[in-house]
C-alpha positions, 0 to 999 in steps of 0.5 A, spaced: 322 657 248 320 664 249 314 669 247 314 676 248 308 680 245 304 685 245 296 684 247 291 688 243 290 692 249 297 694 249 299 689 256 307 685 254 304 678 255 310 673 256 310 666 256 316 660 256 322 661 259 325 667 260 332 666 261 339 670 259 338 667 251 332 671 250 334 678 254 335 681 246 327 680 244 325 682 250 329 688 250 327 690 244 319 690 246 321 693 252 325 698 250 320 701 246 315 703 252 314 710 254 309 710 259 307 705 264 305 698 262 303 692 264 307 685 263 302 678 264 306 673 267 300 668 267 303 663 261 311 664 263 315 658 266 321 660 268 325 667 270 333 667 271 336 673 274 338 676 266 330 677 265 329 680 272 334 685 269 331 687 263 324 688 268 329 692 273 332 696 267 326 697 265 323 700 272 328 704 273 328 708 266 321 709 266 320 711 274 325 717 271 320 720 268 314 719 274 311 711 269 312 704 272 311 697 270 305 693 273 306 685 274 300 681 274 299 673 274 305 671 276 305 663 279 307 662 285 314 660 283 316 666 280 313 671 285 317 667 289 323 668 287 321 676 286 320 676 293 327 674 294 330 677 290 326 683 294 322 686 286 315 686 290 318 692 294 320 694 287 314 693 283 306 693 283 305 686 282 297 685 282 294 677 283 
């Protein structure tokens, strides 16, 4: 299962798993962003690699125009495998 909303504050929250069969929801929210945001891992289990694309996708468009994405609450499974993947040279990503 996979959730992507939008808080009252305006920060993306993600929950489940957030793999290559939810690519289109999540496309559609982050598509929608303007300016910079910020997207709370603290409830999402699981990242494949067609999520990280969205994410990257979505960084790039935005650094475009001077914006960027801030990535907070990961567990340490997923901040590992955006370390690998070498994103937290890429992104802001707080506690």
């Amino acid at each position: 299962m996979f959730d992507i909303r939008i808080s009252d504050n305006g920060e993306i929250l993600l929950s489940g798993r957030f793999d290559a069969s939810r690519v289109e929801t999540a496309k559609t929210v982050f598509d929608r962003l303007e300016c910079s945001g910020v997207v709370d891992f603290k409830d999402l289990e699981y990242i494949s690699s067609a999520g990280l694309s969205v994410l990257l996708a979505t960084q790039k468009r935005l650094s475009e125009s001077g914006n960027s994405l801030k990535l907070k609450n990961m567990s340490k499974h997923i901040r590992d495998v955006f370390r690998y993947a070498g994103f937290d040279m890429v992104f802001e990503i707080e506690g």
